[in-house]
KOLLOKE-200264 format. One line per 4 residues: number of its first residue (from 1); their letters; for each residue x, y, z of C-alpha. Coordinates in Angstrom, 1 decimal, decimal comma. Each point is the difference from the previous one (the first is absolute). Example, Ala and Ser with C-alpha at 12.3 -4.5 7.8 and 13.67 -1.06 7.14 Angstrom:
BEGIN
1) as) 12,3:-4,5:7,8; 1,4:3,4:-0,7
This chain:
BEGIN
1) xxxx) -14,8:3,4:-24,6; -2,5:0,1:3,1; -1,8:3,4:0,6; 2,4:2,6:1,3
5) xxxx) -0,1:0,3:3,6; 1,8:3,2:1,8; -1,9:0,5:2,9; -3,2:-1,2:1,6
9) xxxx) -1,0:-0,2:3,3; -2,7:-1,8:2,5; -2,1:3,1:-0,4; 0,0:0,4:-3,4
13) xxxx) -3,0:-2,0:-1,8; 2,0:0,9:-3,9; 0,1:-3,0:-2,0; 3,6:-1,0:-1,0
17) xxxx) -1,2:-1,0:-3,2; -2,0:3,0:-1,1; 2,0:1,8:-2,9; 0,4:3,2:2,2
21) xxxx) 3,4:2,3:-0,6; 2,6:-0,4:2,6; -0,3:4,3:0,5; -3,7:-0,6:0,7
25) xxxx) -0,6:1,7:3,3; -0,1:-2,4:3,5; -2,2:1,6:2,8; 1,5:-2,2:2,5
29) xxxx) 3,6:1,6:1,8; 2,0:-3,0:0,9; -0,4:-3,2:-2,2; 1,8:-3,5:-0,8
33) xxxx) -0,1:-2,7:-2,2; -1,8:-2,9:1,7; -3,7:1,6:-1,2; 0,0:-2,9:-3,0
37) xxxx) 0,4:-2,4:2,4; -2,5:0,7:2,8; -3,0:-0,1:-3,3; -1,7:-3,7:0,2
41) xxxx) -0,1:-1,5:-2,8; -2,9:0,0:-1,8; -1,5:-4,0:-0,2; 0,4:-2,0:-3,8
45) xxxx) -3,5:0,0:-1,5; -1,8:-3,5:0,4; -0,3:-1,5:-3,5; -3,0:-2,4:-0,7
49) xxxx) 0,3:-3,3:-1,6; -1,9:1,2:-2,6; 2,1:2,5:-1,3; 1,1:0,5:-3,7
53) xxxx) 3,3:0,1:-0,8; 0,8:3,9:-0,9; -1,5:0,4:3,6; 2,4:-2,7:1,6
57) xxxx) 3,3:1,9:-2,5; -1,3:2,9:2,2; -0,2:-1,4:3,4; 3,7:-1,6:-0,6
61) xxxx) 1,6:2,9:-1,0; -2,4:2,3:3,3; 2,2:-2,8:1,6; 3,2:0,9:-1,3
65) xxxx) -0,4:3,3:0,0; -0,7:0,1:3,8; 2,7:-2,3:1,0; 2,4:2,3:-2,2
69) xxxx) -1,1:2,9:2,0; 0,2:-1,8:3,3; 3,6:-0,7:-0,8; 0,2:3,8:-1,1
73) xxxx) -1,2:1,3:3,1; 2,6:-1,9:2,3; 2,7:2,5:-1,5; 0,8:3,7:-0,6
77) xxxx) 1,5:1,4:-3,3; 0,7:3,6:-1,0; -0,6:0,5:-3,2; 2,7:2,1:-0,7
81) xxxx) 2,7:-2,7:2,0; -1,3:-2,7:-2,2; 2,3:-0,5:-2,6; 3,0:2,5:-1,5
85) xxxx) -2,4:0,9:-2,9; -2,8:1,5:2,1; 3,1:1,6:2,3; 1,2:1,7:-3,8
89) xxxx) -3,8:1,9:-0,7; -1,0:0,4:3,3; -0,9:3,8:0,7; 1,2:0,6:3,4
93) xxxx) 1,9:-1,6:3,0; -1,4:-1,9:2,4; 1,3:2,8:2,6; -1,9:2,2:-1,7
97) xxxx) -3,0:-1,8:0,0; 0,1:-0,7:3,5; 0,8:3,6:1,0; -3,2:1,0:-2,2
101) xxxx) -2,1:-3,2:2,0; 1,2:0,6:3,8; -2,8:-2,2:1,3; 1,5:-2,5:-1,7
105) xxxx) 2,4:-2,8:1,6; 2,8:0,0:-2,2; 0,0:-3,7:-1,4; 3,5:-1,9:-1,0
109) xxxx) -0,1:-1,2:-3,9; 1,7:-3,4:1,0; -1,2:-2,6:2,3; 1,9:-3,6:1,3
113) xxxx) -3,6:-1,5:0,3; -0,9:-0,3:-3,7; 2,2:-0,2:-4,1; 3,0:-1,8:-0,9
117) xxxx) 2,6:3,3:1,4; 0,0:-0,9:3,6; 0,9:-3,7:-1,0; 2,5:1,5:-1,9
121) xxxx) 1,4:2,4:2,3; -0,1:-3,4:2,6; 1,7:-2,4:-1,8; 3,0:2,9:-1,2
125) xxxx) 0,1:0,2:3,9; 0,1:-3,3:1,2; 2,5:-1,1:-2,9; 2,3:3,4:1,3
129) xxxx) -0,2:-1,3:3,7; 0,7:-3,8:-1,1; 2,9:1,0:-2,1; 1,5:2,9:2,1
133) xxxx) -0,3:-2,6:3,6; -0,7:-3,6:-0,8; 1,9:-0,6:-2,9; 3,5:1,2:1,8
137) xxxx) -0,6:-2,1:3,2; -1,1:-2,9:-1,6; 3,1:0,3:-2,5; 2,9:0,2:2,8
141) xxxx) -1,3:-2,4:2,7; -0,7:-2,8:-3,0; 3,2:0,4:-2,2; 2,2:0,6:2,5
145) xxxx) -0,9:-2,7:2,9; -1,8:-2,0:-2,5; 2,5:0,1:-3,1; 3,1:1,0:1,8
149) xxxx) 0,4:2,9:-2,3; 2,7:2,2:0,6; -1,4:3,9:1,0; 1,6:1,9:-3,1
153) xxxx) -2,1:-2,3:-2,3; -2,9:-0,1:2,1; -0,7:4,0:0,0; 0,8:0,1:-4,0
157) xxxx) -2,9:-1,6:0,1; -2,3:1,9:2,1; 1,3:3,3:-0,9; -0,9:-0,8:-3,8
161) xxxx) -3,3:-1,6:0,7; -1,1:3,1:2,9; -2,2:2,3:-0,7; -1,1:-1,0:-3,3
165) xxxx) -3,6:1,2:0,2; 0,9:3,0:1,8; 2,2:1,1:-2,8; -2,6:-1,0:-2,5
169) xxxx) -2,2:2,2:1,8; 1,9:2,6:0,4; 0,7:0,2:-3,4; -3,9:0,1:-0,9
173) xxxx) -1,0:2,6:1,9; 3,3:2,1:-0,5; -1,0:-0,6:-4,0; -3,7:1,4:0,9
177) xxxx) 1,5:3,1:2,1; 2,6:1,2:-3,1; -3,3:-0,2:-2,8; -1,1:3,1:-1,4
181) xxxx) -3,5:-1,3:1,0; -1,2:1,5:3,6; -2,4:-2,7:1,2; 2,5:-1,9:2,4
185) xxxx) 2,1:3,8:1,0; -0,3:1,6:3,2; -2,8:2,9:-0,4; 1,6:3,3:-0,6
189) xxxx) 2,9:-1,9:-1,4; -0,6:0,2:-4,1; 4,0:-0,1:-1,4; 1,6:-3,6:-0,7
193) xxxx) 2,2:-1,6:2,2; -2,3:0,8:3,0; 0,5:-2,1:2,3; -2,0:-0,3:3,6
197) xxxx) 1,8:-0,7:3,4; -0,8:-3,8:0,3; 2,3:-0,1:-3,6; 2,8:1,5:1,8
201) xxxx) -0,5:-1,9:3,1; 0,5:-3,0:-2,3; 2,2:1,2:-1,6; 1,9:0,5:3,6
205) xxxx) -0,9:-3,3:1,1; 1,3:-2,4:-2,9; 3,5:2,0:0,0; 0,5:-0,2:3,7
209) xxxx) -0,9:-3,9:-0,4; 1,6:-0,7:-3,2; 3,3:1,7:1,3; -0,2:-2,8:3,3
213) xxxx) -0,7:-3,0:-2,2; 3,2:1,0:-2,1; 2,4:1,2:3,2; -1,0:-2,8:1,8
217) xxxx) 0,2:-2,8:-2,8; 3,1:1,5:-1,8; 3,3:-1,9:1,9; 0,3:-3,5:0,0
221) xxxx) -0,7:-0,5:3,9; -3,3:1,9:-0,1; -0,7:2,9:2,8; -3,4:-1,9:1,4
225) xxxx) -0,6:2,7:2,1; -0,3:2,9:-2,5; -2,0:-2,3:-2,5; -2,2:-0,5:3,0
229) xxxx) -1,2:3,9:-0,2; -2,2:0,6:-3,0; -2,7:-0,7:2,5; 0,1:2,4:1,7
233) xxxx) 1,5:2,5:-2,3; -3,3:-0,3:-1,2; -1,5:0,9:2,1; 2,3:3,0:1,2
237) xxxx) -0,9:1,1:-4,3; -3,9:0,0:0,9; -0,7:0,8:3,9; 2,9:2,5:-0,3
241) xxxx) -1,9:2,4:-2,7; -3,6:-1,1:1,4; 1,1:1,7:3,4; 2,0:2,8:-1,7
245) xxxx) -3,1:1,2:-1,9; -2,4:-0,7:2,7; 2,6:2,3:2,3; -0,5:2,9:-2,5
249) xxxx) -3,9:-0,5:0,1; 0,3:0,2:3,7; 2,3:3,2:-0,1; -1,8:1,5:-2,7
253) xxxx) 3,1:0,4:-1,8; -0,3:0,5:-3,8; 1,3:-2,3:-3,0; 3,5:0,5:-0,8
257) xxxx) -0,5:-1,2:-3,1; -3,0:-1,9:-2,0; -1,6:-2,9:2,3; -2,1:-2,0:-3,2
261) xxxx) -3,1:2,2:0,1; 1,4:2,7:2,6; 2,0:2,4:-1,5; 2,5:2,5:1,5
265) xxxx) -0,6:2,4:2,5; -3,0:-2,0:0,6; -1,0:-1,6:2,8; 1,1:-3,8:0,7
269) xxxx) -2,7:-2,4:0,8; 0,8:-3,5:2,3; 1,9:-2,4:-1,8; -2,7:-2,4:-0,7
273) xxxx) -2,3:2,3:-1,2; 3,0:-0,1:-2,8; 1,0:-3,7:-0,4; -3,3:-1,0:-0,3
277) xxxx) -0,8:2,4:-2,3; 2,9:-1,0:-2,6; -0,5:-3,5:0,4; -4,1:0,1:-1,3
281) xxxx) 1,0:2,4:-2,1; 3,0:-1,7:-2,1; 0,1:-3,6:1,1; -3,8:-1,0:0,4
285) xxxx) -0,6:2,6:-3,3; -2,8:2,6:1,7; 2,4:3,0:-1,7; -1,0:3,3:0,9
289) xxxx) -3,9:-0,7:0,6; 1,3:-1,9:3,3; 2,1:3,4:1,4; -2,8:2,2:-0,6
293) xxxx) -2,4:-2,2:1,8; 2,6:0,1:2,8; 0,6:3,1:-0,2; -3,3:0,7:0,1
297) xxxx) -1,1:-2,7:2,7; 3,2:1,0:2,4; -1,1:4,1:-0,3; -3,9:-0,8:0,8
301) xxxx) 0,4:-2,4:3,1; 1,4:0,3:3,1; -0,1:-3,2:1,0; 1,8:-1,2:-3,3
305) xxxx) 2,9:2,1:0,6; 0,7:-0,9:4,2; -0,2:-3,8:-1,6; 2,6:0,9:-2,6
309) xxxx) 2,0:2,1:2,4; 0,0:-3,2:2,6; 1,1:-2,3:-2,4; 3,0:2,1:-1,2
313) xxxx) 1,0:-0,6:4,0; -1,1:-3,6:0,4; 2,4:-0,9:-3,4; 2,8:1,8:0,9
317) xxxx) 1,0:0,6:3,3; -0,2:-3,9:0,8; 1,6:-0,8:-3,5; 3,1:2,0:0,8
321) xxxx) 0,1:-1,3:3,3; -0,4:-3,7:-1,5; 3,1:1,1:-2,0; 2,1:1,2:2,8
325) xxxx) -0,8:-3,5:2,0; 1,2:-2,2:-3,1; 3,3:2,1:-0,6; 0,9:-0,6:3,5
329) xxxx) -0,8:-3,7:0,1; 2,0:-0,3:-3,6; 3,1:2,1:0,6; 0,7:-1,5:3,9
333) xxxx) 2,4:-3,1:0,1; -2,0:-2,2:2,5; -3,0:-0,7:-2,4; 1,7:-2,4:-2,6
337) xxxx) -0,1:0,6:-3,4; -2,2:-2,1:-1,6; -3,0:1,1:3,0; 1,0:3,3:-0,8
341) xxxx) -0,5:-0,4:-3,7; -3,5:-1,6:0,7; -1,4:3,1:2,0; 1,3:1,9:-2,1
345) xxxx) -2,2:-1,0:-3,1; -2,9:-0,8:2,0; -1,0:2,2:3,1; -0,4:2,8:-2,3
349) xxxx) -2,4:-1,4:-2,6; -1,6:-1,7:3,5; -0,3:3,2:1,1; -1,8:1,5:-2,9
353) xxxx) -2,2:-2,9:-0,4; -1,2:0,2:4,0; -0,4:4,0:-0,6; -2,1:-0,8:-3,4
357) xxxx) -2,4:-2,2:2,1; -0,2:2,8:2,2; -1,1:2,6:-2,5; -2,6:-1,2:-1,7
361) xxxx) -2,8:-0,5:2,6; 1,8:3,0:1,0; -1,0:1,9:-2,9; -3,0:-1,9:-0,3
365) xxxx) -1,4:1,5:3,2; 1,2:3,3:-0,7; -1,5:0,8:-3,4; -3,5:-1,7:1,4
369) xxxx) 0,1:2,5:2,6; 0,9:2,8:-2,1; -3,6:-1,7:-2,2; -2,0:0,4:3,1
373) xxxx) 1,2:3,2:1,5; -0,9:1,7:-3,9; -3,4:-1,5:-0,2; -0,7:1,1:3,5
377) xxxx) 0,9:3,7:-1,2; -1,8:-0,9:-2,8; -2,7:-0,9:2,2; 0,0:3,2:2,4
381) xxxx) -0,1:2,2:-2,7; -2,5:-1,1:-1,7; -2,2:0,1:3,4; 0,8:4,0:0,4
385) xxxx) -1,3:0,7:-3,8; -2,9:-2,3:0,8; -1,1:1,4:3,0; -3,2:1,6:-0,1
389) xxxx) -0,1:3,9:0,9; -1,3:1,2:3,4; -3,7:0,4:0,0; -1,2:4,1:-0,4
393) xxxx) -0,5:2,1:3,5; -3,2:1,7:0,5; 0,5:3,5:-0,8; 0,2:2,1:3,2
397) xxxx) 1,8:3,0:1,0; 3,6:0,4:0,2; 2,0:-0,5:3,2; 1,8:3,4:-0,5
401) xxxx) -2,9:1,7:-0,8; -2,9:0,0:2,4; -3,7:1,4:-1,0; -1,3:3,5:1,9
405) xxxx) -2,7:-1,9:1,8; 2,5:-2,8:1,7; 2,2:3,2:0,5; -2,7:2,0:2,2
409) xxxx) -0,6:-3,5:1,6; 3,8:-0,4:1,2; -0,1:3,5:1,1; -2,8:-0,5:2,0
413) xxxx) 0,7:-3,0:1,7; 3,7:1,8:0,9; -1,9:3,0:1,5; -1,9:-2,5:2,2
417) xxxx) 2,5:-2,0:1,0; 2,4:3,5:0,7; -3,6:0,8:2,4; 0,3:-2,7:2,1
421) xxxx) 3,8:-0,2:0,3; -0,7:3,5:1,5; -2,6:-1,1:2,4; 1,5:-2,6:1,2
425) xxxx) 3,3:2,3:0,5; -2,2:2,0:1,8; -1,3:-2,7:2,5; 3,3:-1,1:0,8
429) xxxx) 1,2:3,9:0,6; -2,9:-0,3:2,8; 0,4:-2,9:1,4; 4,4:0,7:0,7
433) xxxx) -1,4:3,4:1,8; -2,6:-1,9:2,0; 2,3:-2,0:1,2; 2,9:2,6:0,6
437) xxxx) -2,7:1,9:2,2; -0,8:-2,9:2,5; 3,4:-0,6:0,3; 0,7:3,4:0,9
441) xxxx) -2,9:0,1:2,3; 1,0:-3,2:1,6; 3,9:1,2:0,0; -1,5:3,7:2,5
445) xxx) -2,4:-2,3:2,4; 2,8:-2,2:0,6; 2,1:3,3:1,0
């Protein structure tokens, strides 16, 4: 397991490697993760032809050894997110930690770029989305225009093949919620049979969909137009609770009940901020290490939660209006039945796809922003403890308090200038009467 790796930034020169605790103290305020990668590598020794054998054994594994750590610094691991064994005698929460480390950029234990989960968690995916939306279309158009099979015998078919991943799933991760064990359980959340929101949703979703596959397939003459809905019921089961959550985020309203790792009374969080969270958690297996880190990561950045908070509107505003759109085009008679059945099945999953492609240079761009705008912090702050102190002022007398001698001289120079404000008073008094008298004078010749 490469060195752990919770926090390092562009300013901090602390080797990755070196065996210091994760509570060692960080001088720097704001730091991320991308410190390990910024460090050059340092070059392979040159080996001489002349070399003896134990000395070549050594250069070869100086080779390994570096190309092992340049794989090691391409990702991030937590040591206590690593595996459900570390998660068991761990000593604290990564909350905790973070809270204790506020320079720190809370980092995510789980990471699509590197390990065999996010293959995982893609193919589960992809298999979900071919079975739940190819698999159905493909089905009616080839056995019945195709085969000429009649409708009753067509949706036996589909209805027992639909949703077999899902259900498999569902199952998995419903198993992992009822355990006694509390690595995949919401945080807060210790008693069995605690489930999270996305479970219920599911749980929502496959009855509402299951219940239109049997309606719809039950009488001989099939009702087309009501199998033709478990598109966009699903979506109506997802966008629906998205926007209901995100609405009491908004509002500030508090939980009416637990929401995964909000309890009640709390306050509810966008409704991303909580699919996303179960998903990792349960179905990709990052348990509880993955909620702490975002908890942790969603408390400490602003940027993080208006990203989360947008996305709870961009997925489900436009879903449930998506949803509206295809019921209207289903249920009206004009649109024929088979079209009907086709848009049905499609636009929705369509729809997610186009708003998938959407999000991720989306996110992409925000979280590199939320990078930069931290290190800049990082950066400022570090400039105000470095800055040098203002150089000492000459000693001198106080403004407030003058010494006698410049005293006597202020007096002085006040009496003088009082002694010719009164002079030239004086003149002017002189002059005015001068005047006044050769008018006068001129005023009685003139009589």
């Amino acid at each position: 397991m490469p060195a752990v790796v919770r926090g390092s930034g562009r300013s901090n020169s602390q080797d990755p490697t070196s065996p210091t605790s994760p509570s060692s103290p960080i001088h720097d305020r704001r730091v991320t993760f991308d410190q390990v990668r910024d460090q050059p590598s340092s070059p392979a020794p040159i080996t001489s032809p002349r070399q003896s054998t134990s000395n070549r054994r050594q250069s070869s594994h100086h080779h390994r050894d570096s190309d092992l750590n340049e794989a090691n610094r391409l990702a991030y691991y937590d040591s206590r997110a690593a595996t459900r064994r570390e998660f068991k005698r761990r000593g604290s929460t990564l909350q905790s930690y973070y809270l204790a480390h506020p320079e720190l950029l809370p980092q995510l234990p789980f990471t699509f770029r590197h390990g065999f989960k996010r293959w995982k968690l893609a193919g589960y995916i992809s298999l979900m989305v071919f079975d739940a939306c190819i698999v159905p279309i493909l089905l009616y158009y080839t056995m019945t225009y195709g085969g000429n099979v009649q409708g009753y015998i067509t949706f036996a078919v589909v209805t027992a093949i639909w949703g077999g991943p899902t259900y498999v799933e569902f199952a998995v991760r419903s198993l992992r919620l009822i355990k006694k064990e509390h690595f995949f359980k919401p945080l807060g959340a210790n008693q069995r049979w605690a489930f999270d929101i996305t479970n219920w949703i599911l749980v929502l979703t496959i009855t509402a969909v299951t219940a239109l596959l049997i309606v719809g397939a039950a009488p001989h003459i099939v009702f087309l137009r009501v199998l033709s809905m478990p598109g966009p019921a699903i979506l109506y089961c997802l966008s629906g609770p998205i926007f209901l959550m995100s609405l009491y985020s908004a509002r500030g309203w508090k939980a009416p009940f637990r929401i995964s790792s909000t309890a009640k009374g709390e306050k509810v969080l966008p409704g991303i901020y909580y699919i996303v969270e179960d998903i990792v958690a349960v179905n990709a297996g990052g348990g509880r290490p993955f909620r702490e880190g975002w908890a942790a990561r969603y408390n400490a950045s602003p940027i993080f939660r208006k990203m989360i908070r947008d996305q709870s509107w961009f997925w489900s505003i436009p879903g449930l209006f998506v949803a509206v759109a295809c019921t209207v085009v289903i249920c009206i008679h004009p649109v024929p039945r088979p079209v009907a059945y086709g848009i049905g099945w499609a636009v929705p999953f369509i729809w997610a796809a186009i708003w998938a492609a959407i999000t991720v240079p989306w996110v992409r761009s925000a979280l590199a922003k939320e990078k930069k705008s931290w290190e800049e912090d990082s950066a400022s702050v570090i400039d105000e403890e470095q800055k040098p102190a203002p150089p000492p002022v000459a000693p001198g007398p106080l403004p407030g308090k003058a010494s006698e001698s410049s005293t006597l001289r202020g007096s002085e120079a006040d009496r003088h200038g009082e002694t010719n404000e009164t002079t030239e008073t004086k003149d002017m008094t002189e002059k005015k009467n001068t005047v006044n008298l050769e008018g006068g004078g001129e005023f009685i010749a003139a009589i």
